[in-house]
C-alpha positions, 0 to 999 in steps of 0.5 A: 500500500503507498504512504501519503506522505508530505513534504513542506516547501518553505522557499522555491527550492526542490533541492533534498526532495526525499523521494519517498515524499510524495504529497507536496503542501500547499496554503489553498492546494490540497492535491498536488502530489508527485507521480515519480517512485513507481515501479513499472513492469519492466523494472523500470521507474517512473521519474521523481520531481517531472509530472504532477498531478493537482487540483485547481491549480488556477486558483493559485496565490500569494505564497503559493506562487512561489511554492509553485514555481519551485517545482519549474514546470514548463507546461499545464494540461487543464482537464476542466469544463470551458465553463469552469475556466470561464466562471473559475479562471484559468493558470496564472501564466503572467505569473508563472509563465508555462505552455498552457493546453485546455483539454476538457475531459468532460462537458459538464460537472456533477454539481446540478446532478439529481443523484441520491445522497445516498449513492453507492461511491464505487459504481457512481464514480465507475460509471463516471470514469467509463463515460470519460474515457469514451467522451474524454477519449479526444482529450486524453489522447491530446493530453498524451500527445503533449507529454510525449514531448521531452521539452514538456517536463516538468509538467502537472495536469489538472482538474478542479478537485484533482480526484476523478479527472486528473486521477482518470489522466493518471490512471491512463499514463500510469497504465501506459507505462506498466505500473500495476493496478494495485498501485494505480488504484492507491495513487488515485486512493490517496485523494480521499485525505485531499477531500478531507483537508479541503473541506477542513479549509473551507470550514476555517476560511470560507464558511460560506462555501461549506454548505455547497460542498458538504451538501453533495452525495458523499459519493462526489468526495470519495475515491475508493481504490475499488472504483479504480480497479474495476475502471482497470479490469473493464479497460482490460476486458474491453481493449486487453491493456491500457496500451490497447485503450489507447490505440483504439482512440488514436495514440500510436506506439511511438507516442506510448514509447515516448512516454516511457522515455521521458517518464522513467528511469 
């Protein structure tokens, strides 16, 4: 099982990043974790310190811009809805200048649904990573595309929360890459503790915007690793592997073998 471990960035510096830390503390960012340290089926091991995985990262500020720079990316993959980028802002590039690429996952989020308070998490959220991988398909292939590019790194991609979007992205380059399922399903898993401090913020520093976030299914904050499994036992029984999902929505082996190049070691 992994440890979500933390790490705490007093100045723009990354110099003596244990690699065995991989959930890196932010004021107002409460999902921000680096994707290196896993082992691939080839022995092989995914880069520390060269893709990250976030939550809305586009609300960044004040000290955290700082915190943020240390880590020099050069390029931002949005997940989001063009309505949450026109309502919420997107990646303060004035600030923190990077390649900046819009790739919507999804046409709508969750909030306006009508779900049941009391919804089972794991087949509520399968079903909604099924639907991001067949509606998402465009993006994520886009996405894939720009991080077969070396001249991409460091790189983060992110969604609003950093949970279901960003944690579908993930899934889809760590399977790509040959990490196994258990650990997949663990790296999306450690974003249940991201929901509980962000709620715990919220009631510290925007108690009026409690209630909106409270008032959801609890279903929309969890992330069971068993949601993830059997995201990645369909992708499996449907395509054979992940490598096979992504050839059938147009990611040539050129592009899954640059992955690998530019993300492990």
């Amino acid at each position: 099982m992994l440890t979500d471990m933390t790490i705490e960035l007093d100045a723009p510096s990354l110099d003596g990043l244990d690699a065995g830390r991989r959930h890196i503390i932010f004021e107002a960012l409460f999902n921000v974790r680096d994707l290196g340290g896993y082992v691939t089926a080839d022995g092989r091991t995914t880069r520390w310190q060269t893709l990250y995985r976030a939550d809305g990262i586009n609300r960044v500020s004040g000290t955290d811009v700082d915190r943020l720079t240390a880590l020099g990316l050069r390029t931002v993959v949005d997940l989001r809805t063009p309505g949450e980028v026109e309502h919420r802002g997107r990646f303060p590039t004035d600030d923190i200048p990077v390649t900046y690429h819009h790739l919507p996952v999804i046409r709508e989020t969750w909030e306006s649904w009508e779900v049941e308070a009391d919804v089972e998490p794991v087949g509520f959220l399968l079903a909604r990573y099924q639907e991001m991988l067949d509606e998402g398909a465009p993006a994520l292939a886009a996405a894939l595309e720009v991080l077969a590019d070396p001249a991409a790194y460091p790189a983060v991609f992110h969604c609003a929360a950093g949970k279901d979007r960003t944690g579908v992205l993930a899934a889809v380059i760590l399977g790509a890459l040959g990490v196994d399922d258990d650990t997949v399903a663990d790296d999306y898993g450690l974003s249940r503790g991201a929901m509980d401090t962000l709620v715990e913020w919220l009631r510290a520093t925007m108690p009026e915007a409690l209630d909106a976030m409270t008032d959801q299914p609890a279903a929309f904050l969890d992330a069971p690793p068993q949601a993830m499994h059997e995201l990645l036992a369909m992708v499996r029984a449907d395509h054979g592997s992940m490598a096979g999902y992504l050839e059938s929505i147009g990611v040539d082996a050129a592009t899954v073998d640059a992955l690998r190049r530019n993300l492990t070691v």
